[in-house]
N, C-alpha and C positions, 0 to 999 in steps of 0.2 A: 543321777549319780555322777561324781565329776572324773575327771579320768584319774585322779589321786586314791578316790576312791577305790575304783574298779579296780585298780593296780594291787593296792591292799587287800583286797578280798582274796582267801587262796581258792572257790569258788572261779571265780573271775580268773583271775592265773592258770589253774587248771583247764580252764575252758579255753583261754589264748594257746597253751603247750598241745592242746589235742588240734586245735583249728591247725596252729604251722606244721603238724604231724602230718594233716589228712593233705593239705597244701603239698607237704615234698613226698607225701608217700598216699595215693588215694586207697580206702579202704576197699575197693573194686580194681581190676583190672579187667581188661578186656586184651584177647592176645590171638594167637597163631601161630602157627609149625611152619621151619623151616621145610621146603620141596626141592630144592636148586639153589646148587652153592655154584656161585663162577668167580674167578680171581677179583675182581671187582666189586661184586654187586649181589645178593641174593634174592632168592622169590621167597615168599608166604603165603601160606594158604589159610583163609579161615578171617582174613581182612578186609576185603574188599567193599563189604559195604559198612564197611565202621570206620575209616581212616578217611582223610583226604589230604591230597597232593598238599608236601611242607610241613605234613605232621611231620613226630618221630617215633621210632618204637626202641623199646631196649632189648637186644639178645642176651641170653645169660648163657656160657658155656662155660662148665666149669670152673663154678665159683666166679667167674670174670664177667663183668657187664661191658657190653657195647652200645653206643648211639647209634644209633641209623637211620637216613632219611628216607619218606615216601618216594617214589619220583617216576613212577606211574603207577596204575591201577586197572586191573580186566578185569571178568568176571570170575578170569580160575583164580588170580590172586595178587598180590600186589611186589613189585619189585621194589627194594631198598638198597641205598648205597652208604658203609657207613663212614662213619667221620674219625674213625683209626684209619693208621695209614696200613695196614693189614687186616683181612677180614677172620676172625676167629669162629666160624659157623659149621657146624654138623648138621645132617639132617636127620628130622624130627624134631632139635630142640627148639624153644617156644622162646617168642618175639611180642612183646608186650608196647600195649601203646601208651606212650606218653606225652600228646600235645603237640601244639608248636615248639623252637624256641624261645625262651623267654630271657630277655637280662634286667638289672638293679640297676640303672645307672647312680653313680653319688657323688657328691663334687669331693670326696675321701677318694675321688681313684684317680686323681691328678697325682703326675709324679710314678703312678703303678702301670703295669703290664701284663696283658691277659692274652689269652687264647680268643679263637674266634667263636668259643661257646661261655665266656666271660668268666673264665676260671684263673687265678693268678698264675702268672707261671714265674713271677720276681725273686719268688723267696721272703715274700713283706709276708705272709701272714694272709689271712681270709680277709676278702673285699666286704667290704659294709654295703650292706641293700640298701638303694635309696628307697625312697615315698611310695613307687608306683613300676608295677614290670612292663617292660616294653617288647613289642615283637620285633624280631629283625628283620619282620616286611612290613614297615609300617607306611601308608603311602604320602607321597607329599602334598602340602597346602593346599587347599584351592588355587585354582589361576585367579581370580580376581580377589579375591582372598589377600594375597603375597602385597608385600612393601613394594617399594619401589625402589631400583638399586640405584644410588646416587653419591654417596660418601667417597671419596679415595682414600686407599687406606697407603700409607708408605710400606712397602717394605723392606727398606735397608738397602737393598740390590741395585744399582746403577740403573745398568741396564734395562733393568723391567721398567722400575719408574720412570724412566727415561723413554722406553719409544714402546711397551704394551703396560700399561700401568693400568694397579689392578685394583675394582673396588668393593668394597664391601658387599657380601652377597653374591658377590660375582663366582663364575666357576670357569677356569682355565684348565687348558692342558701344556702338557710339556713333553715335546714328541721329538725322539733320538733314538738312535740305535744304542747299543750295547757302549759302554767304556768312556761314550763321551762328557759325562760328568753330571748328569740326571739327577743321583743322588744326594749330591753335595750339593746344585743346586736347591733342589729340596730343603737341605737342612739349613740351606740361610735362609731361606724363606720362613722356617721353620720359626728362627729365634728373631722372628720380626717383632716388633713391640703393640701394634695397632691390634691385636688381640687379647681376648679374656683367657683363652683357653688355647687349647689345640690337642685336636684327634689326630694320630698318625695311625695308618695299616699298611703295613707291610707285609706284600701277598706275594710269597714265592722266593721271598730271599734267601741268599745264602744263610746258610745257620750259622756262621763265625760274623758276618756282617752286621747281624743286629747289636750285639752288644756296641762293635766300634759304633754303630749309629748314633748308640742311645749315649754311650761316654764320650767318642769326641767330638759325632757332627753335634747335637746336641746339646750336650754340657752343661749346664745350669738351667737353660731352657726345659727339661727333661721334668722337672719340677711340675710344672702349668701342663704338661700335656700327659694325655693318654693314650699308650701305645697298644692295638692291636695285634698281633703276631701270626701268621702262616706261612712257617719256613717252604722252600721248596718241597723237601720230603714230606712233606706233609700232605693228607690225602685231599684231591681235587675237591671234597666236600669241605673241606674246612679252607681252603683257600677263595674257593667262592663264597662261603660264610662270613670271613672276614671282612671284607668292605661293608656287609649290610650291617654288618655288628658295632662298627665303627661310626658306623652313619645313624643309627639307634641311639649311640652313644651323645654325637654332637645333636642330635635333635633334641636330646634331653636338657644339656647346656643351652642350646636356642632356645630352649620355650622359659628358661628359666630368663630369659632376657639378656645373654650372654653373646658379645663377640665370638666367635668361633672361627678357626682355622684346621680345615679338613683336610689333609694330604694322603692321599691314597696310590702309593706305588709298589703294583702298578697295575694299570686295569687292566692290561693286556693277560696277564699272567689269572687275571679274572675271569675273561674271556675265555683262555688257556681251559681254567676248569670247568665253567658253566660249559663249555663243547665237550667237555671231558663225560660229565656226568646225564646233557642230556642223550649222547650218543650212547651210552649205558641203558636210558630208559625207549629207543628205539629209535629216536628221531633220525631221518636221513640228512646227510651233508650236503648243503648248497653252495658254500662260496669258500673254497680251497678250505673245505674239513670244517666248515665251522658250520653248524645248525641252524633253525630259522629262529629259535628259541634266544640265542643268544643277542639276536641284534634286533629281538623285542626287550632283552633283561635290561642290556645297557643301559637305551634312556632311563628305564624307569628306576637304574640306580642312580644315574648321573641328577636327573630331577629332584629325588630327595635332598639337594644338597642348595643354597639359594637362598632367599631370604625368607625368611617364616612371614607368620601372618602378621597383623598390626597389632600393635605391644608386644610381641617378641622380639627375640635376635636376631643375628646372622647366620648364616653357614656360608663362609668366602672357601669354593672347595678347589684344591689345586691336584690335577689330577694327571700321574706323568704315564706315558705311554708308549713303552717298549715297540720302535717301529720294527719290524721282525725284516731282516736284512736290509733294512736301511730302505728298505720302501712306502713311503710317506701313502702309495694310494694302494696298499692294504686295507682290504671290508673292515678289520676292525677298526683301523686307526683314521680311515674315509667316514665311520658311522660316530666315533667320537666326536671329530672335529666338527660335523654338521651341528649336532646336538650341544656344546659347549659356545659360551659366549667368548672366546678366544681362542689362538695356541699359539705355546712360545716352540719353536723350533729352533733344537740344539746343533749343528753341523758336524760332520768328522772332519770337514777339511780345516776349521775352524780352534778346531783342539787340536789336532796335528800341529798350526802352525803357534802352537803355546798358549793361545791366545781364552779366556775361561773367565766369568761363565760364555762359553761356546755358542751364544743365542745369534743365529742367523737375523738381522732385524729387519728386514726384505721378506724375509717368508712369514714372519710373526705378525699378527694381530691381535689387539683388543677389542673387541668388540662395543666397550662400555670407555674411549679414551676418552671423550669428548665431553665425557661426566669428569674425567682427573686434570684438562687441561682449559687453559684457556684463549683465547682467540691467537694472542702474541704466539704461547706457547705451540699451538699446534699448526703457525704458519712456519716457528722455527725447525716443528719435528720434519713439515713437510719440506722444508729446503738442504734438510740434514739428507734426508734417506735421497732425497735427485742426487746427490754430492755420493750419497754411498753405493746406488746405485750406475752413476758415470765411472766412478773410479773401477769398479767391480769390469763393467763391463767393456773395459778397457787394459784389466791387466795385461792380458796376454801379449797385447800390441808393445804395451812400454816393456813389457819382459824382453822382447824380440829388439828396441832398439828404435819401432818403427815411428814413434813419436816424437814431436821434437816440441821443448819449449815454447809456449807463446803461440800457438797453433790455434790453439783454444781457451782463451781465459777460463771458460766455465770448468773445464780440466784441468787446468791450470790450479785452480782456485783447490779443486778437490782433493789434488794429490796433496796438497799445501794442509788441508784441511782434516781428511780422514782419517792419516793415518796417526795424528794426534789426539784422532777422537776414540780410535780404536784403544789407545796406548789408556785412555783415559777411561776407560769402560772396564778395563781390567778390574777384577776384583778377586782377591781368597777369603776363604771361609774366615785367616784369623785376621780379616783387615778390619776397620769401624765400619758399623754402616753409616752409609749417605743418610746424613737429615733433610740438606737441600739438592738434588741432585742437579738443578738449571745453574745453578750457581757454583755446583763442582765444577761442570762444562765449562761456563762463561770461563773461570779460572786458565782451566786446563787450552783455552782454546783462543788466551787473551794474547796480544804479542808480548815474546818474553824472551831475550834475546840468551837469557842465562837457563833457558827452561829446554830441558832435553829432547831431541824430537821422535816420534815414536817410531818402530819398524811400519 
């Protein structure tokens, strides 16, 4: 019978309305009583040998349903945490299970914005289920399995292109304290053109912040991507939810054969709740408050992200990293950088002196540059960073006076040199991007007696 058929038949119809009935509502349940309500987290009893760690179960308290996650298991019963940022639980009422999470992804959700349990939160209207549901731990490729990363992709940004350039598949971080321009970084990157798509998650932000995100960093770009959302307020279940959900998302896009661009800021505030939730389920603190669970979750989030297998896409995942006082060798942001094939580090001294995007290019790495450059190009980067590292470590001296002209040609050369190059690195969000960024430089760095010279 052909599916024109089958469609016609009200037989046939009939039998599809009871299958998606029994799909969103199973004609069984299997459940348990609340024992132990705490500000956080509650127990159930009557679970334990029917659940496993990552299910969910629904609480119903009057008339109200709530999600909530597994997230250990004894034998008197099982602890749940849930994904409201308030927990609405009495004891005795009954706690029913419902699965994993599961989401639709569809390329109808480019341009829309969802929760980190893939519910709209825009105001567009119900999201269209794609083909096929996906879990939000689904794990990544085989290792011999994976493409090879090789392509450079431009992104518009000077700077990156210029001394950590980034390529297709590849997965970067971007590691800065608080204020120094993280964000905005992000969002140029964002509206770079070398992509089919883009997943953004935003875990932990302010709740006035997204909007400006999505309309000014953003802007027409807003189109092509799909945004994730886990305001700060929002309960530690659903802010760690978010990246995997986002990451579900763009594997979906990957497998369909799709460029992709994954931005996920910020893992820190990821980490923030994975310690949140497994210190909730008993686990002891090891390394200034953070669990042993959490710097096994990282990799295995950050690896989902990469190049898929042969005939698929990309996942190029850019991933920024809340350093928490300005301490680059913090466990989490130490456990990041190991595991990622770069990081771009943002300075405060750097933004202080106006100077934006604020990328330190001395502490930054790409890991994969030598695939974006070639032979000319990366004797000129290396003669650039001797010139900006001489000038650096020399300021103090010319501040003071103690240097005199002609001393040193090679300092010479560099003070002549840097701080034109710095002038020339400058970039705002509403400036073009760079198409050729070697040939900005050459420009900006040609003799030009009419050409103003930088601070």
């Amino acid at each position: 019978m052909s599916a024109a058929a089958r469609t016609a038949n009200p037989l046939a119809r009939l039998a599809t309305t009871v299958g998606n009935l029994v799909t969103a509502e199973p004609l069984t349940a299997v459940g348990g009583s609340v024992v132990e309500v705490a500000p956080s987290y509650c127990r159930v009893a009557g679970l334990s040998r029917l659940v496993k760690l990552g299910e969910c179960v629904e609480l119903r308290s009057e008339g109200k349903t709530q999600l909530a996650e597994v997230v250990r298991i004894d034998a008197a019963g099982v602890t749940i945490k849930p994904f409201d940022a308030v927990l609405q639980a009495g004891l005795g009422e009954h706690a029913w299970r419902r699965g994993y999470v599961m989401i639709e992804p569809d390329a109808s959700w480019k341009g829309r914005t969802i929760n980190a349990l893939g519910h709209p939160i825009d105001g567009g209207g119900a999201l269209s289920p794609g083909p096929r549901a996906l879990s939000t731990e689904r794990e990544p490729p085989p290792p011999l399995s994976r493409q090879r990363v090789k392509a450079p992709i431009k992104t518009g940004v000077k700077v990156i292109d210029m001394f950590t350039p980034i390529c297709a598949g590849q997965r970067i971080g971007i590691f800065a304290g608080s204020g120094v321009g993280k964000s905005t970084l992000l969002a140029m990157l964002a509206r770079s053109k070398g992509f089919d798509t883009a997943v953004i998650a935003l875990v932990g932000e302010r709740g006035r912040e997204v909007r400006e995100f999505m309309e000014d960093a953003l802007g027409v770009e807003a189109r092509r991507a799909v945004t994730v959302v886990a305001t700060g307020d929002e309960s530690p279940m659903m802010r760690r939810l978010a990246p995997r959900t986002a990451l579900s998302i763009a594997e979906h896009f990957r497998d369909q054969g799709e460029s992709v661009l994954l931005i996920v800021d910020s893992v820190t505030r990821y980490a923030h709740a994975a310690r949140d939730v497994a210190l909730a389920a008993g686990e002891p603190p090891v390394a200034r408050g953070y669990t042993p669970s959490v710097f096994s979750d990282l990799p295995k989030l950050l690896e989902r992200a990469g190049p898929g297998a042969e005939g698929t896409g990309m996942i190029t995942g850019v991933f920024s990293v809340l350093v928490d006082g300005d301490d680059h060798n913090d466990p989490v942001a130490d456990n990041i950088r190991g595991t990622l094939d770069g990081h771009i580090v943002l300075d405060r001294a750097i933004a202080d002196a106006g100077r934006f995007p604020a990328v330190n290019v001395l502490g930054s790495i790409s890991r994969l540059a030598n695939m974006a450059w070639n032979k000319e190009q990366a004797q000129l980067i290396s003669r650039l960073k001797a010139m900006i590292a001489r000038f650096e470590e020399t300021r103090d001296l010319r501040l003071m006076g103690g240097y005199r002209a002609g001393s040193d040609p090679a300092l010479d050369r560099a003070i002549e040199i840097v701080p034109r190059l710095y002038e020339a690195m400058r970039q705002a969000p509403s400036d073009p991007q760079s198409q050729d960024v070697f040939q900005d430089i050459a420009r900006a760095l040609s003799p030009d007696p009419q050409r103003p010279q930088g601070r």
